[in-house]
N, C-alpha and C positions, 0 to 999 in steps of 0.2 A: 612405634618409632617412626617419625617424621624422616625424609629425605633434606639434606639441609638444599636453603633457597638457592635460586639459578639467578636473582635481578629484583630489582626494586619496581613500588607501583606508585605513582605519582597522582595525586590530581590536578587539573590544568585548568584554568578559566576560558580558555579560547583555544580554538583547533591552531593556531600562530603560534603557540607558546612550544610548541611539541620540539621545535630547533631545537631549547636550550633545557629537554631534557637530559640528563647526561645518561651514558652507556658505558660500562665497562663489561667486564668480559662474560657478566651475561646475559641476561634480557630486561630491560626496560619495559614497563606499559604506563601507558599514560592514558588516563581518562578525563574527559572533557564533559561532564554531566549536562552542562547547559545545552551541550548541541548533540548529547548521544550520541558520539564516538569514541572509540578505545583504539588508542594508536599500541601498536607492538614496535618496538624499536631494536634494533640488531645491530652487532659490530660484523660486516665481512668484509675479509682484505682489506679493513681500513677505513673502510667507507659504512656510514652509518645507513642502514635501512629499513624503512617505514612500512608497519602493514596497515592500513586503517579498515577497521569494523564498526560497522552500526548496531548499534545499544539498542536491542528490544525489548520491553518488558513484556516478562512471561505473565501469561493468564493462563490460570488451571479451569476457566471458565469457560464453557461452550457460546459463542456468540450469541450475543441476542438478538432476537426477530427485529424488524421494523415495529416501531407503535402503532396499535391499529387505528389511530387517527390517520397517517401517510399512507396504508394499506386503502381506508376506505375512498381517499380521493383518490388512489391509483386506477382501484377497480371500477371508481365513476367517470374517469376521465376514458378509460378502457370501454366501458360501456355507453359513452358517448358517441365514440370513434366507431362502435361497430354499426352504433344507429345510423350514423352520419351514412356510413358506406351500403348499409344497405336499403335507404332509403335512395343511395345514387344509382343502386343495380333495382332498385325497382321504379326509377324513372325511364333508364337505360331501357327494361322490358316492357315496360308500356308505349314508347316508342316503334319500337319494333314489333311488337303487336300492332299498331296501328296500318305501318307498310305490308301487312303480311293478308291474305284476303282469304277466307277461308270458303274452298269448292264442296259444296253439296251435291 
């Protein structure tokens, strides 16, 4: 056994259109597919009021990795930069080697 309905569900072409959903004494929704949102609309005291929600589609899917094309320049760009830096700390200590004078 069904509960009977509380309001009606509308669909909208633009989140604008949502004014001239009508409301009577239960609850309106309005959905607007093109821009994924679902407006909830209410009568209190008279005054009509708006709840808006973003429309997300469920995925029962675990995300997928990066492709390992982006992966492999990640780790080359990665291993560029550590070259880079340690090829600046072994400038850095060959310098300081230099000033340093070794007592026998």
């Amino acid at each position: 056994m069904f509960p009977q309905p509380q309001g009606n569900v509308y669909n909208i072409n633009s989140t604008l259109e949502v004014a001239n959903v009508p409301v009577g004494a239960g609850i309106s929704v309005a959905l607007c597919m093109p821009e994924n949102v679902m407006f909830i609309k209410t009568m209190q005291n008279g005054n009509p009021l708006f709840y808006p929600y973003k429309i997300m589609p469920f995925n029962n899917e675990v995300e997928t990795p990066a492709p390992a094309q982006e992966r492999k320049e990640d780790i080359a760009e990665q291993m560029e930069n550590c070259i880079k830096r340690l090829d600046e700390l072994e400038a850095l200590v060959k310098t300081k080697k230099k000033g340093v004078e070794f007592a026998v």
